[in-house]
C-alpha positions in Angstrom: -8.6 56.7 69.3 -6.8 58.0 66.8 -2.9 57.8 65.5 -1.8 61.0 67.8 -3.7 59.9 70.7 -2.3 56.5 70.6 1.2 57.7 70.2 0.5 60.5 73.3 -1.0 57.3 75.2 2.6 55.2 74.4 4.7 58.1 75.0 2.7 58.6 78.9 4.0 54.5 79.7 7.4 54.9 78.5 10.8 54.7 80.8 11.3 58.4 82.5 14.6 59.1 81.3 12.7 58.6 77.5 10.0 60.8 78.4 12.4 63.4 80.0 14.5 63.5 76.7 14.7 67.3 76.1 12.5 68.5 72.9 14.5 71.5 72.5 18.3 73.2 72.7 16.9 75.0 75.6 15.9 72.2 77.4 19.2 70.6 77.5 21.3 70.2 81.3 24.7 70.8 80.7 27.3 70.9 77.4 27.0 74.9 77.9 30.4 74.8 76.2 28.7 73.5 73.0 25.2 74.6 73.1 25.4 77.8 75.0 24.0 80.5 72.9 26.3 81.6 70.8 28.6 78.6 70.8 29.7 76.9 67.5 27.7 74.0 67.8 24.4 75.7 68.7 24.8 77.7 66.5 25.0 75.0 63.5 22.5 73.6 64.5 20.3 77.0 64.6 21.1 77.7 61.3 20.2 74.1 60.0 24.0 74.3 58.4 25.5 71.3 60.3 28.4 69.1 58.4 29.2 65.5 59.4 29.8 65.6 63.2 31.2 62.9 65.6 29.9 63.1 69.3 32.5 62.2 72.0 31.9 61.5 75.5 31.0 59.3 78.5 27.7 57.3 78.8 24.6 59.8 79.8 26.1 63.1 78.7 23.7 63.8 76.1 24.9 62.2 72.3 21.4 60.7 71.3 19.4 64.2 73.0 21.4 66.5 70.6 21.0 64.5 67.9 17.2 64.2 68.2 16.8 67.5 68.9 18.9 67.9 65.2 16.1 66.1 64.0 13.3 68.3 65.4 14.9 71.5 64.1 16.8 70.8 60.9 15.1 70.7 57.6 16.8 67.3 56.8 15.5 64.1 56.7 16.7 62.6 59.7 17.4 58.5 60.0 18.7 56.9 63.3 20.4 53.3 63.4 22.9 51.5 65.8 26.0 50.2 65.0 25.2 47.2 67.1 22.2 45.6 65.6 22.3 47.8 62.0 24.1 45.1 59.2 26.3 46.7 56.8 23.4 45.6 53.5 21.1 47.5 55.7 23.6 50.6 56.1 24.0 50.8 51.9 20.5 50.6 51.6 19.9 53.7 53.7 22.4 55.3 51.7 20.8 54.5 48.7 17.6 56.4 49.7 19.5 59.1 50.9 20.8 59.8 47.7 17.4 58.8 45.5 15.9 61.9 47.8 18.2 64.0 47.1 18.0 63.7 43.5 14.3 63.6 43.4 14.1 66.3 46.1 16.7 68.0 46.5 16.7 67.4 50.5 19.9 66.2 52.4 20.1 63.3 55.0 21.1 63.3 58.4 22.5 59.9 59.6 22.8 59.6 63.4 24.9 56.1 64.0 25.0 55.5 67.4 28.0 53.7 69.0 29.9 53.8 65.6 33.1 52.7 67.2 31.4 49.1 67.1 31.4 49.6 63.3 35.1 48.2 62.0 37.0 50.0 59.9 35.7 48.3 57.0 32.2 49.1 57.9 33.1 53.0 58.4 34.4 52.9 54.7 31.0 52.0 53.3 29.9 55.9 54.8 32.9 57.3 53.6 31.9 58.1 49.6 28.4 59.2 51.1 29.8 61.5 53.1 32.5 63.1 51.1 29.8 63.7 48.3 27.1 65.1 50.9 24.5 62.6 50.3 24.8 62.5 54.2 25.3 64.0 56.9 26.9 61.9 59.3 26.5 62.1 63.3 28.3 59.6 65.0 28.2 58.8 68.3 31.2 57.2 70.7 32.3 57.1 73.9 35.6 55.9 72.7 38.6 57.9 71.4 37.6 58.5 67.6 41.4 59.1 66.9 41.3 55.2 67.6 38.0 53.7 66.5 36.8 55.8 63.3 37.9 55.4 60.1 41.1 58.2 60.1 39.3 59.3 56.1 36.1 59.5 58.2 37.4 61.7 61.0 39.1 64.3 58.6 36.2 65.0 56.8 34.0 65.8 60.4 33.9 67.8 63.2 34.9 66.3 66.9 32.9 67.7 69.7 33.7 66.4 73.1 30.7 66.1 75.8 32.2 66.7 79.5 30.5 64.1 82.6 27.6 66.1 84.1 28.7 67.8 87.2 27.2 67.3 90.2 24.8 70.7 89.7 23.9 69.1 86.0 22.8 66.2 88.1 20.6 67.8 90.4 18.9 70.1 87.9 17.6 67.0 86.2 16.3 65.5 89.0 14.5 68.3 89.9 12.9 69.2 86.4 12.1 65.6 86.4 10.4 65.4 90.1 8.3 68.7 89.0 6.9 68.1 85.3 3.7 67.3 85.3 3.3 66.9 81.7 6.4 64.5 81.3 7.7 64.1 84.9 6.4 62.8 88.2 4.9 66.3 89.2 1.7 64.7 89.8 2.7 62.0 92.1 4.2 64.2 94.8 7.6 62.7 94.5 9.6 63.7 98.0 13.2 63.0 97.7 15.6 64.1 100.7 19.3 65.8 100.4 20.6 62.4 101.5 18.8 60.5 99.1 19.6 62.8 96.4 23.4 62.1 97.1 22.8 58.5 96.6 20.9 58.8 93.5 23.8 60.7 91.7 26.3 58.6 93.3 24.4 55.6 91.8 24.3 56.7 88.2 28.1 57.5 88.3 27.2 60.8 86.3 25.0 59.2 83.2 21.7 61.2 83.4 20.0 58.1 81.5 20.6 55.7 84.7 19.5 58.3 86.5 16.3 58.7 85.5 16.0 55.1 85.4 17.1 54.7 88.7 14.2 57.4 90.0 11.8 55.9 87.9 12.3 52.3 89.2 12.2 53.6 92.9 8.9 55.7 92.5 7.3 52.3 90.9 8.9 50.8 94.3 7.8 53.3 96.7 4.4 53.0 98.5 1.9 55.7 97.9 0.6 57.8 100.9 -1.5 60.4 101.9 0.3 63.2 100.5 2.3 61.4 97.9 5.5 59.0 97.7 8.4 59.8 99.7 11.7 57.7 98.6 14.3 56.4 101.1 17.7 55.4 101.2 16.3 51.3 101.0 14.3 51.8 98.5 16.9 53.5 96.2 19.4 50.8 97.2 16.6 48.0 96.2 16.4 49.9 93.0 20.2 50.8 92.0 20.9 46.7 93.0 23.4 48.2 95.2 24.6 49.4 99.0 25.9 52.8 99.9 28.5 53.9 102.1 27.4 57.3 103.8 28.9 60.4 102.8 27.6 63.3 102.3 29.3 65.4 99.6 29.2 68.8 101.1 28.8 67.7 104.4 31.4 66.7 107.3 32.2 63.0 105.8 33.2 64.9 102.8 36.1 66.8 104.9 37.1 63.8 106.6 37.5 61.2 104.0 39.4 64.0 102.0 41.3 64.9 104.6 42.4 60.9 105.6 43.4 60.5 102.0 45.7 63.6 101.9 47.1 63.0 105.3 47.9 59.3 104.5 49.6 60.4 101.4 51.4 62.8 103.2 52.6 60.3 105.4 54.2 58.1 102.5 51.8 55.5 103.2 50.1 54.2 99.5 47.9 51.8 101.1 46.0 54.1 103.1 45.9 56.8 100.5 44.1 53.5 98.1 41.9 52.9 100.6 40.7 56.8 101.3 40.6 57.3 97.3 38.2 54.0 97.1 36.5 55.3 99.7 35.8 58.6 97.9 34.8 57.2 94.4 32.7 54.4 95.8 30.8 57.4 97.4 30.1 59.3 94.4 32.9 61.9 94.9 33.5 64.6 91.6 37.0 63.2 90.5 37.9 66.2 89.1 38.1 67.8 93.0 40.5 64.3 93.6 42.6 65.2 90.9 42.7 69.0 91.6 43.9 67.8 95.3 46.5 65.9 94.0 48.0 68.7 92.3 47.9 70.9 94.7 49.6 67.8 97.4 52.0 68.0 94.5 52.8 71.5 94.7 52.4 71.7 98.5 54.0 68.6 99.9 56.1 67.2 97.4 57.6 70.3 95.9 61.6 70.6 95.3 61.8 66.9 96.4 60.4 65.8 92.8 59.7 68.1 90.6 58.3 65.3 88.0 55.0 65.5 90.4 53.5 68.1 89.5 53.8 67.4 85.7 51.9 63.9 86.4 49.6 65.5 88.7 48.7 67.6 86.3 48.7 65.2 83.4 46.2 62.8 85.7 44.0 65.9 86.2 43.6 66.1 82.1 42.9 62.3 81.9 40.4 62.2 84.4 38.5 65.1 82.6 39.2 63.8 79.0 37.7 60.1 79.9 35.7 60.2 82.6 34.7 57.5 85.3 34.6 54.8 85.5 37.6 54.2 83.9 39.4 57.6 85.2 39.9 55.6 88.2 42.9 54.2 86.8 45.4 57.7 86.4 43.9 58.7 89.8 45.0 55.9 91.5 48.5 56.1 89.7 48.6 59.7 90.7 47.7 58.9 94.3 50.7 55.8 94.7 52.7 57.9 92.8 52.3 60.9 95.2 52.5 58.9 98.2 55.5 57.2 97.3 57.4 60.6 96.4 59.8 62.3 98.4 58.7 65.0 100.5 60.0 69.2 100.2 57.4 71.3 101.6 60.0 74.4 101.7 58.1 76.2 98.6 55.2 76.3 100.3 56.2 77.3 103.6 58.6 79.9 101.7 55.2 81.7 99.9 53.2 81.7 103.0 56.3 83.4 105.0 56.3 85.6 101.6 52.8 86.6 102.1 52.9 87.1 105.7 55.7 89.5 105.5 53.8 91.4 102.4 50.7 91.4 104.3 52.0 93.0 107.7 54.6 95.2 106.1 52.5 96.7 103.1 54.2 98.0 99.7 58.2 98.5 100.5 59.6 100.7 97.9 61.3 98.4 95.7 65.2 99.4 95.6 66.4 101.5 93.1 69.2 99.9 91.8 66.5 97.1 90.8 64.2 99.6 89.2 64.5 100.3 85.5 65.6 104.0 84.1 62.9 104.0 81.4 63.6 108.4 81.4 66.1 110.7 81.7 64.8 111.9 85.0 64.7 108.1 86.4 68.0 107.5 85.8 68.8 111.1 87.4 66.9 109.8 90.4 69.5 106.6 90.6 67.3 104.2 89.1 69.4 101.2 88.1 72.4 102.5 89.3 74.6 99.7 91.0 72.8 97.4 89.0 74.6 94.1 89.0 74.4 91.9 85.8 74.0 88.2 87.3 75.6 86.8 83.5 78.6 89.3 83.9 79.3 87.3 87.0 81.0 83.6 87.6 78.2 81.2 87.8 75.7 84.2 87.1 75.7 84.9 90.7 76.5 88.1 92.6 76.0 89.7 96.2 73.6 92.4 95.0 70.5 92.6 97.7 67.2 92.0 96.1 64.9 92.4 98.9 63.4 95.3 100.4 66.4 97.7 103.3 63.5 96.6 105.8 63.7 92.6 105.1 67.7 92.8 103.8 69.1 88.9 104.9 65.6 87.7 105.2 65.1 83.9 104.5 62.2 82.5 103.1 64.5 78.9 101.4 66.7 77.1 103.8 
């Protein structure tokens, strides 16, 4: 056997989620916003004329993949340490051969340090000359706020991209390209998984694609093999997430009803319940990002008038939650959910725009009146446009009796 075959032979035993890594930009599920074609980072990459980058996101989302497919397409020499077992003699020795090759060789150095937020600041300086020169190119990965854990010299002199949390639809496509590779996957063992086992799966992982695979990997190993292949259940799963489930199904009718009992309860000023319902939801696996966006419409819809300070934190939650992710976005949407609860309650907005809309709907396009309209000709203003036109700041307390709605709705009230 020679040195390819016995690296093809250790690649074959080694975890799923290692042997699914993606090889090229194609092959990677989700960042379209970054590696789309055409998008900046992409197209860096493409053109081998990527700068020191630092890599921002959750756990899963893809930091190590795009740097190893850097390595397979870039022209640089490519070195990969961690900051938690790489020593800081270690890191100036690697510097030190980066610079020896490209003096001898004129050929750059592309240094991938993952987790670099476990370096300390002191650490990150010994980088700093290295990079600034362009004996390296740094990559750094974190899943920490780099305005808080790198080196403020390091961070001006790279490029943030932020990774988003896979979505649910990210989720699945991996699953699937895993369940029918045969070259890489488990398309040769028949691997049936079910809609409701599926559920569980991403729920498990909590949206990291690495724990994922994992997962699925540990569960085929646990699953019996049968006549026409291995089908995985719900126990089995459990067994190999080390964890229980609660059922709910996230397009299905658990999905409306949990949804539903959380804005109800919130609706009816009661924080506890609307705690419970939220636990409920992200125990389950739900996208926090369609919590959030509830909230903000409850905001709007039930709050309203009563405080208008709730839709600004609504709003501000919905950010937070996208920005850092679960588990720890758990936090601002409980705040957002106590908060809303808690609130007083003015639904007369939203009862005025659906009145609004009914009127609009069932009376079609009243002529708006004239003296509202604005002379922009001669012949306009000969018509009466503007004419009678009352100027609200000519007026005490910038408030007059002019009519603003149509002859046909005159007195019509849409605001108590």
């Amino acid at each position: 056997m020679d040195l390819f075959d016995a690296r093809l032979q250790s690649k074959s035993h080694a975890p799923l989620a290692d042997r699914m890594r993606p090889r090229t930009l194609d092959d990677i599920v989700g960042q379209e916003h970054l590696l789309g074609h055409g998008k900046v980072l992409r197209s860096l990459i493409e053109k081998d004329a990527l700068q020191s980058i630092i890599l921002w996101g959750p756990p899963g989302t893809g930091k190590t993949t795009i740097a190893s497919v850097i390595a397979g397409v870039t022209g640089a020499r490519f070195i990969q340490i961690s900051a938690v077992n790489t020593g800081l003699a270690e890191a100036r020795k690697m510097i030190k051969e980066a610079e020896d090759t490209l003096k001898l060789h004129g050929r750059k150095t592309i240094l991938f340090i993952d987790e670099i937020h476990r370096f300390n600041k002191a650490q990150q300086d010994a980088f700093l000359p290295a990079v600034e020169s362009g004996i390296v190119i740094l990559i750094g990965a974190t899943t920490e706020n780099p305005s808080f854990e790198v080196n403020s010299a390091l961070l001006s002199r790279s490029r943030v991209f932020v990774l988003h949390a896979h979505t649910l639809e990210s989720l699945k496509c991996i699953i699937l390209k895993a369940l029918t590779d045969t070259e890489r996957g488990l398309g040769k063992e028949k691997v049936a998984l079910g809609n409701e086992e599926m559920d569980i799966l991403i729920s498990a992982s909590n949206g990291d694609a690495r724990s994922l695979l994992n997962i699925l990997d540990i569960a085929v190993q646990l699953t019996p093999q049968s006549g026409e292949g291995k089908k995985i259940i719900r126990a089995i799963l459990e067994e190999a997430a080390q964890q229980k489930f609660l059922r709910y199904d996230t397009k299905g009718e658990e999905h409306y009803n949990v949804i539903s009992a959380f804005i109800k309860s919130m609706r009816n000023s009661d924080p506890n319940a609307a705690l419970y319902w939220l636990a409920r939801m992200i125990e389950a696996g739900e996208d926090p990002l369609f919590i959030a966006r509830r909230m903000v419409i409850f905001a709007s819809e039930d709050v309203g008038l009563a405080d208008p300070q709730a839709i600004q934190l609504a709003t501000s939650v919905f950010q937070a939650v996208h920005q850092i992710g679960m588990p720890e976005g758990r936090i601002p949407l409980a705040h957002a959910a106590v908060y809303l609860a808690k609130a007083q309650k003015n639904n007369s907005a939203y009862m005025g725009i659906e009145a609004a809309l009914k009127d609009a709907k069932e009376l079609g396009n009243l002529p708006v009146p004239l003296h509202l309209r604005n002379a922009v000709t001669k012949l306009m203003k000969g018509l009466g446009y503007g004419k009678g036109y009352q100027y609200a700041h000519n007026y005490e307390e910038a408030k007059t009796d002019m009519e603003c709605l149509p002859e046909e709705l005159k007195g019509r009230k849409y605001i108590p």
